[in-house]
N, C-alpha and C positions, 0 to 999 in steps of 0.2 A: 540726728535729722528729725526733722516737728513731722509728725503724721497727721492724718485729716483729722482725726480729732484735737490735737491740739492745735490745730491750725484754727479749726471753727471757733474755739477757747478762745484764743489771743484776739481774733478779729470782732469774737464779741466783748471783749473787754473793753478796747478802742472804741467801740459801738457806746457801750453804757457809761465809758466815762462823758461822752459828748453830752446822752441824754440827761445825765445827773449835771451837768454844768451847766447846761442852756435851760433846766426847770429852777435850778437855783436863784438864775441871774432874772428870769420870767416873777419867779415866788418872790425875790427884792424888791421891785420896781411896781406890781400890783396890789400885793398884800394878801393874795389869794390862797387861801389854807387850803383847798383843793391842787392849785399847782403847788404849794411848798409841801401837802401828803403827796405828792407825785414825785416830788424833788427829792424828799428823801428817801422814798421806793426806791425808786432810783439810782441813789447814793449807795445804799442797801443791798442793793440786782448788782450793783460795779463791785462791793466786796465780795457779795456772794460769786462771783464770776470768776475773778481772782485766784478763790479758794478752788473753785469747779480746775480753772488751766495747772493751776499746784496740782491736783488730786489726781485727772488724767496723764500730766507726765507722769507719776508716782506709780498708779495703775498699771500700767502699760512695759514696768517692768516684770521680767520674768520669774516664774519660782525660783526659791533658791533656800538653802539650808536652814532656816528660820520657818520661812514663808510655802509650804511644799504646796497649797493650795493658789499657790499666786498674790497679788497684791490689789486684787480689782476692786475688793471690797472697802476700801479708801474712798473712792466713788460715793458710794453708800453713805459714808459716814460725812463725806461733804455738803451730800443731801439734806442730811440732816441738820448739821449747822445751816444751812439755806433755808431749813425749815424754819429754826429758831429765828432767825431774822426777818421771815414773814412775819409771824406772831408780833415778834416786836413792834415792826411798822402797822401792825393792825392796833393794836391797844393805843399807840400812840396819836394816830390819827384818829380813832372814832373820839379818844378823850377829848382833843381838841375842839374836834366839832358837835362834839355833844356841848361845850364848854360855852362856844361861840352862839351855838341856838337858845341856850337859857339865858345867857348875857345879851343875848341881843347886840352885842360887836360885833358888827364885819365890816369894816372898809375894804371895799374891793374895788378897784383902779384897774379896768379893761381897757385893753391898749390891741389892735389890731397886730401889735410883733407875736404881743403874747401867744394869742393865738394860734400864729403862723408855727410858733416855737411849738406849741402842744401838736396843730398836724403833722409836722417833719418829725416829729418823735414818735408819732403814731406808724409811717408810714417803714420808720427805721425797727419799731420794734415787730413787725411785723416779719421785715425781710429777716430778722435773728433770729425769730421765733422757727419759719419755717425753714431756714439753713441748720439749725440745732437739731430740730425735729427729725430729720433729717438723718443727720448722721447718727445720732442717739439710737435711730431703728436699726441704722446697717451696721453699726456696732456693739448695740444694745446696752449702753454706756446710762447707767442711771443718773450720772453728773450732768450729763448734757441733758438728757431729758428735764433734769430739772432745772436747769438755765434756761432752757426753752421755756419751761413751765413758767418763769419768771418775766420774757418776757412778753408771752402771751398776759398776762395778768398785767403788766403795765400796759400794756396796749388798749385793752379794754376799760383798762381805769382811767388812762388818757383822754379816750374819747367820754367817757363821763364827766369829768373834767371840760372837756371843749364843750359839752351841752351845758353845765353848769355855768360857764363866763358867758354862756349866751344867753342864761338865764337872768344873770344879775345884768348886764347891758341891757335886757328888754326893763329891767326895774325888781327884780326880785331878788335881794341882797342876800335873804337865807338859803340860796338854791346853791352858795360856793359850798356851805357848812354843807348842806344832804348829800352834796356829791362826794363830798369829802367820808362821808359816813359810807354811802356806795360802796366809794372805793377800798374802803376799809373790809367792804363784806367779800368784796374780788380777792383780796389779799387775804382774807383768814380762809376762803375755799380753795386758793390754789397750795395755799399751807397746809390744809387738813390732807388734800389729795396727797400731796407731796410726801407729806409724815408717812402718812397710812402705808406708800410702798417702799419707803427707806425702810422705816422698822420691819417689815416682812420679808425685807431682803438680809436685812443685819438679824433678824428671829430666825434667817433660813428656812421662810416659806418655803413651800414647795408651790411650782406653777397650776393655777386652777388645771384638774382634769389629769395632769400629770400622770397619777397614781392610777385612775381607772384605765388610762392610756396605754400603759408599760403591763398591767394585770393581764388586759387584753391580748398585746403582743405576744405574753408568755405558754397562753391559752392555746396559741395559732401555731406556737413554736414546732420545729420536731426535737422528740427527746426532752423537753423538760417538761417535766410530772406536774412541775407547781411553784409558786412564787410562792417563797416564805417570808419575804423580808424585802423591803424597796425605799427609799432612801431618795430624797432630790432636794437639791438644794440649787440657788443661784449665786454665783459668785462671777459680777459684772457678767461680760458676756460669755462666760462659762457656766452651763450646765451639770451638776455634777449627781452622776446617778451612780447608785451602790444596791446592787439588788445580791440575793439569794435563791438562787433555784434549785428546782429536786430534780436531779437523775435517777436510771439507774445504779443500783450500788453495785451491779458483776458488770457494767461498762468497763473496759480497759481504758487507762488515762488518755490515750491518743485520742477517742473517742468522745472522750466526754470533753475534752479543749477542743473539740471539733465544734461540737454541740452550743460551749462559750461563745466563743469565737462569731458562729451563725446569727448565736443570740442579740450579743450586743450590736452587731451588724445592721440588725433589723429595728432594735434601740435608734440606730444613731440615725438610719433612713429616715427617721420621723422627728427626731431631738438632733441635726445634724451639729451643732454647736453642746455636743454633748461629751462631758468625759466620762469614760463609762468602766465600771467594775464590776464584772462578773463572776461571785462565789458559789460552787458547785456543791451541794453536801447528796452522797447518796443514800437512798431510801429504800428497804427492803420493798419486791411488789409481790401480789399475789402468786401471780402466773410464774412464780422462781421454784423451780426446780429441786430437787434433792441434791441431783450433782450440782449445779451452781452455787448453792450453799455449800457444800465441801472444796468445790475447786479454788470459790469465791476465798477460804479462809488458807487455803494453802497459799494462795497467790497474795495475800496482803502479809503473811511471813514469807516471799523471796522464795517455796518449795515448790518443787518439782514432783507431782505425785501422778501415776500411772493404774492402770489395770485397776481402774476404781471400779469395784463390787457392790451391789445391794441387793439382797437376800429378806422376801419379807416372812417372818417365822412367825405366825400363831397369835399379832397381835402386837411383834414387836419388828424392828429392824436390825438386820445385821450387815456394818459395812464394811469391807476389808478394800486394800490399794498396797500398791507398791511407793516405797518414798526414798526418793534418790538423797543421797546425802554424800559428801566428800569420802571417797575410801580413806583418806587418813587421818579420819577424825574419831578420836577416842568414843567405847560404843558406848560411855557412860555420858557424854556428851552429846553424842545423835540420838539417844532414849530421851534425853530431857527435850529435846528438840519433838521428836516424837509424842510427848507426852503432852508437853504442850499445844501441840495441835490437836490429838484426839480429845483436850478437853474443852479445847474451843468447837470444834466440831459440834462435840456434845450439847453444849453452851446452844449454841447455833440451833440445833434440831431439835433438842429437848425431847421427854417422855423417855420409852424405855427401848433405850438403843445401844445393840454392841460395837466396839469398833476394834480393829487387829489391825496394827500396821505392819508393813514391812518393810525393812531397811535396809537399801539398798547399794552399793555405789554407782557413783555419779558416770557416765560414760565419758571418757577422758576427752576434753573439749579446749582448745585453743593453740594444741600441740605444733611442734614444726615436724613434719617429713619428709617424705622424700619419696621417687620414684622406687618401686624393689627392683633390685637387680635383676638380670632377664633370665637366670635360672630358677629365680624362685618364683617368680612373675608364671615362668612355664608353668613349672610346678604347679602351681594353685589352679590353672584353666585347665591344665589335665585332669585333675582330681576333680575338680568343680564340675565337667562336661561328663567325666564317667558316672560320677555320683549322679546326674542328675537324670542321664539317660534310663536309669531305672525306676524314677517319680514320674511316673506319666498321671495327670493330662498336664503337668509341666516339661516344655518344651523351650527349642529355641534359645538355650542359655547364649548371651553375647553382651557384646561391649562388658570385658571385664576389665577391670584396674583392679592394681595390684598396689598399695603405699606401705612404706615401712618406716614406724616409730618407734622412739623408747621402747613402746609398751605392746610391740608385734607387729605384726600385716592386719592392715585393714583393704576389706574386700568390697568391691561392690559388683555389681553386674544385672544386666536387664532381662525378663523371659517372658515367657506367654503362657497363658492359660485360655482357657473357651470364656467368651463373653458372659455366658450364665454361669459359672462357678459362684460360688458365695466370698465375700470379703474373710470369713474365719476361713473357709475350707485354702484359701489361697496361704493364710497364713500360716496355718499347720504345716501346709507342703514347703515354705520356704525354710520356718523354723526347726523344720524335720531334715532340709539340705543342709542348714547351718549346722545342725550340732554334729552329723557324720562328717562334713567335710573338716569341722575341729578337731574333731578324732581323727582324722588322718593326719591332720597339720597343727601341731599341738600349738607352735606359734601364731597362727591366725586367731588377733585377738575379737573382730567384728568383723559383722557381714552382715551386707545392707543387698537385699534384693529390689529392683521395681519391675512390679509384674504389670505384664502389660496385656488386653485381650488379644485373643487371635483376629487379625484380619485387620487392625487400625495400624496407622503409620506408626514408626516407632519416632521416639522423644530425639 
């Protein structure tokens, strides 16, 4: 199915072939070097036009295993042969009428058709010019743009032309040769124009402003530190931006594709014809922590480490943690694992730092279970309620579950304490229930308390 850009194409082709056959037939019958430089501008606009409707259908097809940027840039390159044939018709007509003014030859035969042929040409290149124009903006089509380009410059060369044959009918035979020179200067400026943004498009300029444009955006962003790298190119009416920005580096992934994500968003609001790639590289910041250095190098090896310690002694650091590792993993195997992290730690902190890990097993995680039977189930809320009634200001023990897996009963249950208690003192008291109530229930392999304050709704 033809789309509006090759529709505009084809209808200017029908257009230029008219205007190149009726300046021919005009250039025959006068002898006028001004209409036969128009004639074969003209001739010249109808190949270049040809090439322009070949390039947009070609364009217009989709990426594909070859081509992952698209095919638009065909366009471009049709431009530029359109170029080459400007030139051409420039050299050829100023030689001519430079030729004709030192010879002093010009017969020129002004005929009132002629004429009428150069206004109706003028009046056709006019409506092509502004129908190209046109769709060249709302598609951004460099091919049309330069078809338009083409035939704004015979339009104005035309009517050079038309003052010229009115020059030599008032008596001034050298006024066909200057117009023809004119015309020749119409043609190598809309050539030069034309050149200068083909090549910038096939060099992959980037668009004026561009680069201050996107620096700015990044500036205003939230979460990114800084633009390391920016990248734009045009390819037909695709935009193609490739930036690099700084994060933090202890962001979690979810986070910083959040961050992308916003980024390019705010990209496309202003480049909406833009295809946009967002690379995130993280960068240490000041304001980074001790612990975020440590957690930050557990968490990029997949480790789960706990009860992180730092102890500052006399000038130096001492850090100790707990580090969960698979229980059935040989201990020569979770030490190398181990060891490799306290010397990335090291690595990390630098100066003179101790570090002791400890390894630990992993708490058994993705298991199947099952309700406990309703004797054992008793069992544990008896023991759990006695035991507990002697930890006061822990009160309230309720909602207990009771599961049973492979690897024991797992317990949970909710309780109260006074709102002013301390986060450690709560903890003491529950991990002070858990270890007696193990000792009573050797099979109770975990227990999980949530303490709750006195006096708020319960969960």
């Amino acid at each position: 199915m033809i789309n509006e850009k090759q529709r505009v194409a084809l209808i200017s082709i029908l257009a230029s072939t008219v205007l190149a056959g009726s300046k021919i037939v005009a250039a025959i019958f006068t002898g006028s070097l001004g209409i036969l430089s128009e004639a074969v501008h003209s001739t010249i606009d109808m190949g270049a036009t040809v090439i322009t409707w070949v390039a947009v259908r070609y364009s217009d097809q989709p990426p594909d295993e070859t081509h992952h940027f698209g095919h638009e840039k065909v366009e471009s390159v049709s431009a530029l042969i359109a170029t080459g044939l400007l030139f051409l018709t420039t050299g050829w007509v100023a030689w001519e009428a430079i030729h004709r003014l030192y010879t002093g030859h010009a017969e020129v035969e002004v005929t009132w058709w002629a004429a009428a042929i150069i206004a109706a040409t003028i009046l056709i290149d006019l409506n092509r010019s502004r129908a190209l124009r046109k769709v060249a903006r709302k598609t951004n089509s460099a091919a049309l743009e330069a078809d338009a380009l083409h035939f704004t410059s015979d339009m104005w060369s035309s009517l050079v032309v038309l003052l010229g044959l009115g020059a030599v009918w008032l008596g001034f035979a050298w006024a066909d040769a200057v117009a023809a020179l004119i015309v020749s200067l119409f043609i190598a400026k809309a050539g030069w124009e034309l050149g200068k943004r083909t090549l910038d498009t096939l060099l992959d300029a980037a668009p004026q402003g561009a680069l201050e444009s996107i620096t700015e955006l990044a500036r205003q962003s939230d979460g990114v530190m800084g633009l390391t790298r920016c990248r734009v190119r045009p390819g037909g009416a695709t935009l193609f931006i490739d930036v690099d920005i700084n994060v933090r580096r202890t962001l979690p992934l979810d986070e910083v594709a959040v961050i992308k994500a916003k980024f390019a968003e705010t990209i496309r609001k202003h480049y909406p014809n833009g295809d946009i790639s967002v690379t995130a590289n993280g960068v240490a910041i000041d304001d980074e922590t001790l612990f975020d250095k440590v957690l930050l190098q557990a968490r990029r090896r997949g480790l789960a480490i706990h009860h992180l310690t730092a102890q500052h002694l006399e000038g130096r650091t001492a850090l100790s943690f707990d580090l969960e590792m698979d229980g059935d993993m040989a201990l020569k195997d979770a030490h190398e694992v181990a060891t490799d992290l306290e010397r990335a730690i090291h690595d990390e902190l630098g100066g003179d730092i101790e570090i002791d890990s400890h390894i630990e097993p992993l708490h058994p995680s993705g298991i199947t279970g099952t309700e406990a039977d309703a004797k054992s189930a008793k069992l544990v809320e008896t023991q759990l309620k006695k035991l507990a009634a002697t930890r006061k200001p822990l009160t309230d023990v309720h909602k207990i579950r009771v599961r049973a897996n492979e690897h024991g009963l797992f317990v949970s249950y909710h309780c109260r304490f006074p709102g002013a208690h301390t986060v450690e003192a709560v903890h003491e008291a529950v991990d002070a229930l858990e270890d007696a109530l193990r000792k009573k229930l050797p099979n109770v392999r975990r227990v999980i308390a949530h303490a709750e304050p006195i006096g708020r709704a319960p969960h």
